[in-house]
N, C-alpha and C positions, 0 to 999 in steps of 0.2 A: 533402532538407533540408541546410543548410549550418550547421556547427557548427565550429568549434578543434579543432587538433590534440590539445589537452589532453583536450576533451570525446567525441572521435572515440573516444579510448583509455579514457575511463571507460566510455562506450555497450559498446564491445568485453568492457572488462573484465565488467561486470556481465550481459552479455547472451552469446552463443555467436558474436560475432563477426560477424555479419549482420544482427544488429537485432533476433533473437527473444528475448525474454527469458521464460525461466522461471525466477521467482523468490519466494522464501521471507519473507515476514513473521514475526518474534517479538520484534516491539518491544512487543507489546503490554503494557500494563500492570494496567487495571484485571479486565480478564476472567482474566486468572491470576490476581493476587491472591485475587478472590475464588472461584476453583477451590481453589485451597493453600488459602486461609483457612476451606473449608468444608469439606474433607476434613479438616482440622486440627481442626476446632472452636474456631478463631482470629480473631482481629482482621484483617481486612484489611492494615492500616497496621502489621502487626507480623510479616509472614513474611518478608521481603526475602529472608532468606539462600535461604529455600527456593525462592523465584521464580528467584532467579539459578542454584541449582541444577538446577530446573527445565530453564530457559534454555540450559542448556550441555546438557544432555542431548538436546533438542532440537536445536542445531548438529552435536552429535555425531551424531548419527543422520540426518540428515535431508541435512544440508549438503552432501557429498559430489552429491545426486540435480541441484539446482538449477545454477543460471546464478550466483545471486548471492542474496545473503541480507540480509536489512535486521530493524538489531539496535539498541535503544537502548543508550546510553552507560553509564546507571548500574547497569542489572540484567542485561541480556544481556551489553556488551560483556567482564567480566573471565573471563565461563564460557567463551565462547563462542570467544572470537579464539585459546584455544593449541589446539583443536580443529578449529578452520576451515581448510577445504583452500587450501593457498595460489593456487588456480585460481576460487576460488569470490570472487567481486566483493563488494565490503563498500559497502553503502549503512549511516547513522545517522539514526539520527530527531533532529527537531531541535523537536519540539512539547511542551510540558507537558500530562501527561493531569489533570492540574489546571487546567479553565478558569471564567473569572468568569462568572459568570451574573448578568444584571441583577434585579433584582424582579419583572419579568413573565417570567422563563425565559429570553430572548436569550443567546447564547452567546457571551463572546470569547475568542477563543486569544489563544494568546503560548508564547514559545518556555522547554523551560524554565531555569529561574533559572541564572545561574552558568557558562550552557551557547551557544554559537556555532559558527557555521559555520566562522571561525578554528580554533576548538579539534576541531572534527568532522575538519577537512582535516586536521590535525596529528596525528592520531589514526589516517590513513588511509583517510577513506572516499573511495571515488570516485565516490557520489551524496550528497546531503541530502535526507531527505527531509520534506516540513512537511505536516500537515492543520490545515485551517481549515475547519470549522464553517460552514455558510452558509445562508440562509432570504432568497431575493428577496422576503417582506414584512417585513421586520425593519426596524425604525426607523432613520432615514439614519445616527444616530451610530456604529449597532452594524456595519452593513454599510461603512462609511468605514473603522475601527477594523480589520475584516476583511482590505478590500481594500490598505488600507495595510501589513498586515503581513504578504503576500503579495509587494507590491511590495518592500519592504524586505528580503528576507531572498531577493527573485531577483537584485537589486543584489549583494548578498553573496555570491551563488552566482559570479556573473558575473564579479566582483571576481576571487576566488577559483579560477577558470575551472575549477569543480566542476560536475556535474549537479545541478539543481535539479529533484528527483521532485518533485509536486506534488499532493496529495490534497482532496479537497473534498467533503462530506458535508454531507445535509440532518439536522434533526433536529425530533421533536416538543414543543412548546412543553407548560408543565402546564397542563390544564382542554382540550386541543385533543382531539377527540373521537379516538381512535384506528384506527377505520374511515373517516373523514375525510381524516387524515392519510395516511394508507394510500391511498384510492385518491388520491390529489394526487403522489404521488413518484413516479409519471411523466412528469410532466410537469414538476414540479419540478426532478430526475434533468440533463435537459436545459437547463434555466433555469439552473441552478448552475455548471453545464459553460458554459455558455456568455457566463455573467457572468464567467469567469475568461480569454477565449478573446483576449485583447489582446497583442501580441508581447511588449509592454511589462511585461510581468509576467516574462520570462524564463525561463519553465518549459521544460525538454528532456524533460521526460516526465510525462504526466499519470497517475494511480494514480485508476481511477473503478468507483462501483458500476454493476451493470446499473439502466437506468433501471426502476423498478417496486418491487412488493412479491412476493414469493417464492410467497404465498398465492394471491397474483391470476393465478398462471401457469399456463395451462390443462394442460400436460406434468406440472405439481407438484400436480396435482388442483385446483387451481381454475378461475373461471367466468369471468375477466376479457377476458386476452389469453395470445397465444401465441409463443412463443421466434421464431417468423420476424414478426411482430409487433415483438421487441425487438429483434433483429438490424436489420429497417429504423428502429428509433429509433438505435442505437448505430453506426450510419454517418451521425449529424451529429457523436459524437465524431471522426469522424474528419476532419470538420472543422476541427479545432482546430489552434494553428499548428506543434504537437509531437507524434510518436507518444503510442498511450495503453495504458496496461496493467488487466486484469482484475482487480478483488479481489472476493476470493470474499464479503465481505459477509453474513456469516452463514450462509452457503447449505449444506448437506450434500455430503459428496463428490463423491453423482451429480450432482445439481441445478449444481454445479459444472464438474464435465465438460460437461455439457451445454450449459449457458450458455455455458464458454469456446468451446465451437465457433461455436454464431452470434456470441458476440464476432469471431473471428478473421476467419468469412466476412465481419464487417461492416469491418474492417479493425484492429483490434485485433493489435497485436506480440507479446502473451502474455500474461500472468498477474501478477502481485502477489498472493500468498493463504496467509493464514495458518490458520485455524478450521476451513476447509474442509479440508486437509491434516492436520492434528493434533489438532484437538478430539476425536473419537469417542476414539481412542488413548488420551488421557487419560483416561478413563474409569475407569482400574486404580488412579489415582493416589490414597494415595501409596506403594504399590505396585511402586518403581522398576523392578524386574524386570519386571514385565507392562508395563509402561508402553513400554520400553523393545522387549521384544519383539512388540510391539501398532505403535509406530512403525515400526519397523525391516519387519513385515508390512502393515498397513493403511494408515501414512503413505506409506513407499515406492512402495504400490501406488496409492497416488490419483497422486501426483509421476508414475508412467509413463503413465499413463493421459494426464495433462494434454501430457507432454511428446510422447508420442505424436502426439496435436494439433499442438504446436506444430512440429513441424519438417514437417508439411504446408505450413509459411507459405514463399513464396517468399522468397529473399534480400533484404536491405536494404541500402547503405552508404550513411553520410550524407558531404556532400561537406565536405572540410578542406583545408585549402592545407598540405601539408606541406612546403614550402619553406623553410628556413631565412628568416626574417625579420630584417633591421636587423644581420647577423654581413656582415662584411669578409671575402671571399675571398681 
């Protein structure tokens, strides 16, 4: 793959140097809140401080194990960045987990309010990274709306001569049967991936679920299909015109490790994952102490397990002209 010098050194920074990355998620928003907010006996929309404490506890503990770590702006970055090893690559989220939904359910992102790739880069990160919400049946204005804000925010990236991560998830409409739905994100999975697979959109790195549903996995006790089954769906990601990384997508530790291995045999660079890393952990919360020593044991040890994996992957370097350009000898 050919990329800038600029982007050469973000790929380095955020990954081991070779193109593997294993990396950490805790931009999340609404799934902590409402963790704090229910351990608390709290409102959602009224724990911040404890999310961001949260958040930082999480970097602290965890950060060290990773390639590089991707943190939102307003809840993770203040905990998280004087605790961040300075070796550890900083990607930013650039999505509002506030998106419009039309009257029949359709989803549109937008980035959130106040917040840009300008302000991301000035901040420090050496990735962006965006999800968008996608359904190839959704009405043309919704999928337009989508695909446009994709395109504009890889403009941005390029601009900015940042890494543009790039996320894209399906989702269930209300009234859509839930077994329905389920068995279609297979197929789907690939449809979405592959509605996004234009150079023109400027993505350096794609962030994708395993194609399927967890339940349908014959390894996970289900009757559908089987991990080498997913692995040959998940070598047409690697079709696409930018490496792709894993995210764990709900999955539990093992289920996780596991998958990432046919990810990688299918060509997959490493990981993106957050839940699958941290969530059982939190379990003690709020607890800090347990919490804490629950990450520092069961987080660390999913993180070895995965990175184990990952340095099976043969080297990668993407090609850059590191030639001074347009400078007078």
């Amino acid at each position: 793959m050919k990329t800038t010098p600029a982007k050469a050194r973000a790929f380095a920074r955020i990954g081991d140097g070779a193109m593997r990355f294993g990396t950490l998620a805790i931009d999340q928003r609404p799934p902590l809140m409402h963790l704090v907010a229910h351990a608390l006996g709290r409102d959602p929309e009224q724990v911040g401080p404890e999310v961001t404490e949260l958040k930082g506890l999480l970097a602290e503990t965890l950060g060290r194990a990773v390639t590089g770590i991707l943190i939102d702006p307003h809840y993770a970055f203040p905990a998280a960045m004087p605790t961040l090893p300075r070796e550890t690559g900083l990607m930013l989220t650039l999505e509002h987990h506030r998106f419009e939904t039309t009257p029949e359910g359709w989803r549109k992102s937008a980035v959130i309010p106040g917040w840009s790739v300008e302000q991301a880069v000035r901040m420090g990160a050496d990735g962006l990274k965006l999800l968008a919400w996608h359904r190839p049946d959704a009405p043309p204005e919704v999928v337009e709306h989508q695909l446009n804000l994709v395109r504009e925010v890889g403009e941005q990236c390029k601009k900015a001569d940042r890494l543009f991560i790039f996320e894209v998830l399906p989702y269930p409409i209300p009234g859509e049967d839930a077994a329905t739905y389920k068995a279609r994100l297979r197929e789907m999975s690939l449809e979405i991936a592959a509605a996004f697979a234009d150079p023109g959109f400027h993505v350096d790195l794609y962030k994708l679920a395993f194609p399927g549903a967890a339940e349908h996995v014959k390894e996970f006790g289900g009757s559908g299909y089987t991990l080498a089954d997913l692995e040959a769906d998940m070598r047409e990601y690697t079709r696409l015109p930018a490496p792709w990384l894993l995210l764990s997508g709900g999955l539990g530790a093992d289920q996780f490790v596991q998958m990432l291995e046919a990810a990688l045999a299918a060509g997959a660079r490493g990981y993106l994952a957050g839940r699958a890393v941290w969530q059982h952990p939190l379990r003690f919360y709020p607890d800090r102490n347990r919490v804490r020593e629950a990450l520092l044991e069961e987080g660390l040890g999913t993180l070895d397990r995965l990175n184990e994996l990952l340095r099976t992957l043969k080297p990668m370097y993407p090609e850059a002209d590191w030639q001074l350009a347009g400078v007078a000898g």
